[in-house]
Every structure is written in structure tokens, then in C-alpha cells.
C-alpha positions in Angstrom: -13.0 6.3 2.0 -13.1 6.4 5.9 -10.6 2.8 5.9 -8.7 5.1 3.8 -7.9 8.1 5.2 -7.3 6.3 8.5 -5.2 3.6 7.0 -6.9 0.6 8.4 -8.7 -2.6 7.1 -12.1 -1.7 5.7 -13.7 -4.4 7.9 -12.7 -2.6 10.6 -14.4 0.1 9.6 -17.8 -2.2 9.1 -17.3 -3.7 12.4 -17.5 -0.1 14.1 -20.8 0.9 11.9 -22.2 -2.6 13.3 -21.8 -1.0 16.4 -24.0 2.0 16.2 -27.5 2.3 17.2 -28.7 4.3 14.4 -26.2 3.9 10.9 -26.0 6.8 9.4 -26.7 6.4 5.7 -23.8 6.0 3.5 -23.0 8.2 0.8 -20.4 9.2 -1.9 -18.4 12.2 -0.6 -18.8 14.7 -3.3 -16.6 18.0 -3.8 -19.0 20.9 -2.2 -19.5 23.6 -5.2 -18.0 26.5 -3.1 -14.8 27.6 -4.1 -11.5 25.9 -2.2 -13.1 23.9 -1.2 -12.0 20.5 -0.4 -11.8 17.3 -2.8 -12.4 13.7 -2.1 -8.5 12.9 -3.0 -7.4 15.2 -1.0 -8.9 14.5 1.8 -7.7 10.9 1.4 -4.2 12.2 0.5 -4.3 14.3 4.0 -5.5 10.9 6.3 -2.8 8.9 4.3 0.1 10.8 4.8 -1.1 12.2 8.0 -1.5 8.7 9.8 2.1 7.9 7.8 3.7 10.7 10.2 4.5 13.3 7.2 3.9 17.1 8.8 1.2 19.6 8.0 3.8 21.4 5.9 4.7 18.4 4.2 1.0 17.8 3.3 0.7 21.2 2.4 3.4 21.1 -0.4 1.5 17.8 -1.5 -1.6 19.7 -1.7 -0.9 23.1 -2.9 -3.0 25.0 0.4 -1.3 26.3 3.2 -0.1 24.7 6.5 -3.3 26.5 8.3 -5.7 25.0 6.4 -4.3 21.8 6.1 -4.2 21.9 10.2 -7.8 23.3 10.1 -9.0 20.3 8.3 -7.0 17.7 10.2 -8.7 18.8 13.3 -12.3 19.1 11.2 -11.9 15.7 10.8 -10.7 14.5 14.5 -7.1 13.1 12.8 -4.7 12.7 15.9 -2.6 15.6 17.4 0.8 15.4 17.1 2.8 16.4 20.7 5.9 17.6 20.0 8.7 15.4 21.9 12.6 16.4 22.1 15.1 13.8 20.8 16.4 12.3 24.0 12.8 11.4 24.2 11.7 10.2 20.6 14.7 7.6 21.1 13.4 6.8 24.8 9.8 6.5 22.7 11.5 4.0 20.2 13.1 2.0 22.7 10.0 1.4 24.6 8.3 0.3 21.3 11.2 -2.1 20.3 10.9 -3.8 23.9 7.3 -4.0 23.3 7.7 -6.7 20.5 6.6 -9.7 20.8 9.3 -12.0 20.3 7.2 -15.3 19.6 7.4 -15.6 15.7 4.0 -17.0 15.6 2.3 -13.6 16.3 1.9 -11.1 13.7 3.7 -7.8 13.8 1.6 -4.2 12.9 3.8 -2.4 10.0 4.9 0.0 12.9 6.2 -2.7 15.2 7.7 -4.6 11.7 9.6 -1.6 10.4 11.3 -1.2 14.1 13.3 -4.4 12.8 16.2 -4.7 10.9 15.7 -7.1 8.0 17.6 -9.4 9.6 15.1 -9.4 13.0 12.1 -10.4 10.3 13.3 -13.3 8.8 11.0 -15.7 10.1 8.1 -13.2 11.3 5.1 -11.9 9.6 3.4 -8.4 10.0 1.0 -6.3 8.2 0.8 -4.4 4.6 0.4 -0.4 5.5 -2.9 1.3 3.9 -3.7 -2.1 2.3 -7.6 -2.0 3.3 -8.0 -5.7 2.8 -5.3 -6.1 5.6 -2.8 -8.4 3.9 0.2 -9.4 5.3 4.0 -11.0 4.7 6.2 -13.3 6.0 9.6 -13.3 5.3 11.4 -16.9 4.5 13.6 -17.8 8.2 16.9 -17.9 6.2 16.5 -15.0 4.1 15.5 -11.5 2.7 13.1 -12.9 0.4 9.2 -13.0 1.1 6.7 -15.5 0.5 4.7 -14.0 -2.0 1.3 -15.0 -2.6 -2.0 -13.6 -4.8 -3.5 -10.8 -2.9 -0.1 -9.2 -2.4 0.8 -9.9 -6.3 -2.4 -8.1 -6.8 -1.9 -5.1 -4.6 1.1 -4.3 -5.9 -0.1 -4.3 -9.5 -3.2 -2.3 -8.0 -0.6 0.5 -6.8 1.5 0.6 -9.8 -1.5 1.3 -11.9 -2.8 4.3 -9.5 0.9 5.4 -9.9 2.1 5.3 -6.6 5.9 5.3 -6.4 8.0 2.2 -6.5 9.7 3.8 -3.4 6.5 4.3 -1.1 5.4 0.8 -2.5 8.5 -0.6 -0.9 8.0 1.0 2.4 4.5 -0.3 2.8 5.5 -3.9 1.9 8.7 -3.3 4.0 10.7 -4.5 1.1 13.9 -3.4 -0.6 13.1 -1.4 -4.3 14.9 -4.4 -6.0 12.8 -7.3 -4.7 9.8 -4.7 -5.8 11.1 -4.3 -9.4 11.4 -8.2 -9.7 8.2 -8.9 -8.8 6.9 -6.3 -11.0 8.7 -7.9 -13.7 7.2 -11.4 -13.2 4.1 -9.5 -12.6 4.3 -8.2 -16.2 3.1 -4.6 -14.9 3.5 -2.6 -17.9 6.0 0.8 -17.8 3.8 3.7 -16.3 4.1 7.1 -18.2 3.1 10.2 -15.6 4.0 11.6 -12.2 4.4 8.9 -9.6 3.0 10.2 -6.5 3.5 9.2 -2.5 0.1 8.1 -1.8 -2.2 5.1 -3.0 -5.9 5.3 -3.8 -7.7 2.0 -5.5 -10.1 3.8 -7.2 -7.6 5.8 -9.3 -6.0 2.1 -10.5 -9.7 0.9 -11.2 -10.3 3.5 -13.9 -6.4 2.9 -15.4 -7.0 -0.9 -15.7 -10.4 -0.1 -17.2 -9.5 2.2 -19.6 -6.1 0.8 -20.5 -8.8 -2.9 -20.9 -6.1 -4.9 -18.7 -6.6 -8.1 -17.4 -5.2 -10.3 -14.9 -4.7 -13.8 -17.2 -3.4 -17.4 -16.2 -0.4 -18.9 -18.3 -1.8 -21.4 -20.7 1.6 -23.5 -20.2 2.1 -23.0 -16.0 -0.9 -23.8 -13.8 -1.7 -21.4 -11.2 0.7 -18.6 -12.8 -1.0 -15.3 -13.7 0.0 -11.8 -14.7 -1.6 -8.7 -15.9 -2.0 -8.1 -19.9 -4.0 -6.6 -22.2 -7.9 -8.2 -22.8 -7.0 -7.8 -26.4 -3.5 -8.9 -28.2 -2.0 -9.5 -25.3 0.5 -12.3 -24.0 -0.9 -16.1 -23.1 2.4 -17.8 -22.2 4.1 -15.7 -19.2 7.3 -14.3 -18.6 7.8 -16.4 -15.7 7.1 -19.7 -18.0 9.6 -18.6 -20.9 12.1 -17.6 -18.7 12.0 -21.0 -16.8 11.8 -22.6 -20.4 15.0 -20.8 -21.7 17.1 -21.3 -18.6 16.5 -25.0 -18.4 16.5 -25.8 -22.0 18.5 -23.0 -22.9 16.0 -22.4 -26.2 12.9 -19.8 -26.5 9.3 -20.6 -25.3 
């Protein structure tokens, strides 16, 4: 919850318990049973979109609850302050960032410093998922738009899509364009979502969808090393990504 909220890796997070003399104990936050009173997704809503640079009002609209309170609980729970800058100085701010970037492509970017650069200025470099809490990362091919996909990320994705978070804050956290999202989905075999798609990503909301909905991640029984998500019972065995490849080479149907 706390890796959450402050959108960093969840070792992190252990590393800094480590630290302390006396570890408190840990315990599930539960919703006090006082009226208004604050729930566990919404306080990982307010640290998500918070630490993503949305505004109090912003968050409040998310939330239903008013700018105040939304404030009152940011600084409740020691979330930065924001300092209001003038224009002239947020560019001045950016441009100091941008000529803080290493330029050796062997050193991996933080989303902040990789979404400074055009897509052109990442081919080549590598840089870090936002709000993943396993830290993944992605490096984009040297003479292209494309990224080199591997499992994690595959899973990720699918692990958003099924807590309904939208294919356009997705993209923004993978710093990829909403097309090369969709066809990864595709191949990924994620299955059309029916309800509101919302801004913000929490794991445990895609845990309960895969276990109620019984999906399963399965490998292709004709393509080694090829999986995709289905359902435990009825579902496919051959993938998309296998029939496809089947049908374009030999022009006939797996």
C-alpha cells in the first residue's frame, strides 16, 4: 500500500523498514467505522495521482470530497507540497531537467527524465515503468518506435487491464503510443472489459477480476515460450500469435 501511494518499487519500501530500529508491525489498513471517513482506495487513489502531478481539485472530482479535505489528507499523510512556479519558470525548471539527462545510453532513465524525450531521443535508451511496484523497465529498439517487450511487462499490462485502468493512462506509464498498447493487448489475448475505466491502477482490484472471471495465463501448445491470458476452463490452447503466423505464412487456418 505504502509502494503504492508513493509510486515506487515495493523493495524500496522494504529496504527503508530494514532500516528502522524498532519495525512497526504491519497491518491491513482497514476503513475506520466513523462516517467519511477515508477508504483504503482512496487513499491509494490520492498518492497515485498526487505523486503523477494531478491537483487537489483534480483529485477531488476523482473522489467525490472537497479540495479541503483532499489537501487535509495529503498533508496527514506527509505527500509533498506543491510550490507554485510562474511559466517563465516551469520552462526554466524543464530545461534544467532536460540538461540533466544522462546522455550515455547504457544508463537507465526514471519515467520523469524518459518522458522529457521525444520518441525519437529514446530509441536506443531504457527507463522505468511509472507505479509498476516491481520496477520494470523498457527499452526501445535503436532504429525504431517499437519496444522490446518481454514477460513481466506482458504481465503488467494484462494486470492493469483487468483492474480497469484506461488504455490511455496505461500508455503514459509505459511511455508508449495507444496503438502499440492495443497490439499488444491483442497478442496478449486480454479479453474486452465491460465497466468504467478509471485513471489509476491498483493490483489488488485485477487479483479478484482474474479470480473470479477463473483466468489463466497459458503457454501455446504449438509455439514454445508464447503465452497469453484465457479462461482455466474452455478456453484457447493454440494462441493468436501462432494462428496468425500460421495463416500469413501458409496462407490457411491454424
Amino acid at each position: 500500500m505504502v509502494a503504492t501511494m508513493l509510486s515506487v518499487a515495493t523493495q524500496d519500501v522494504e529496504e527503508a523498514l530494514s532500516q528502522w530500529k524498532y519495525c512497526p508491525q504491519s497491518a491491513i489498513y482497514e476503513t475506520p467505522d466513523r462516517r467519511g471517513a477515508w477508504s483504503r482506495n482512496e487513499l491509494l487513489i490520492l498518492g497515485q495521482r498526487w505523486m503523477s502531478g494531478d491537483s487537489a481539485s483534480e483529485i477531488s472530482g476523482l473522489l467525490n470530497r472537497s479540495p479541503a479535505s483532499v489537501s487535509s489528507k495529503r498533508r496527514h499523510l506527509s505527500l509533498p507540497a506543491r510550490v507554485r512556479i510562474s511559466k517563465v519558470q516551469e520552462a526554466e525548471i524543464l530545461a534544467e531537467k532536460r540538461g540533466a539527462i544522462p546522455a550515455d545510453p547504457k544508463v537507465i532513465l526514471t519515467w520523469e527524465q524518459a518522458s522529457l524525450l521525444t520518441p525519437e531521443e529514446r530509441r536506443g535508451r531504457t527507463w522505468y515503468i511509472r507505479h509498476s511496484l516491481n520496477r520494470l523497465k523498457l527499452t526501445a529498439h535503436k532504429g525504431g518506435y517499437k519496444v522490446r517487450w518481454h514477460e513481466a511487462a506482458n504481465i503488467e499490462i494484462a494486470y492493469r487491464h483487468f483492474a480497469f485502468q484506461s488504455p490511455t493512462e496505461i500508455a503514459r506509464d509505459f511511455l508508449i503510443s495507444e496503438s502499440a498498447l492495443k497490439s499488444q493487448s491483442s497478442w496478449e489475448q486480454l479479453p474486452p472489459r465491460k465497466g468504467e475505466k478509471t485513471p489509476w491502477f491498483i493490483s489488488a482490484k485485477a487479483e479478484h477480476y482474474i479470480a473470479e472471471h477463473d483466468y489463466i495465463r497459458r503457454e501455446c501448445l504449438c509455439k514454445a515460450g508464447c503465452f497469453f491470458w484465457t479462461t482455466r476452463k474452455g478456453g484457447d490452447r493454440v494462441s493468436r500469435r501462432y494462428r496468425r503466423s500460421v495463416a500469413a505464412v501458409h496462407g490457411i487456418a491454424a
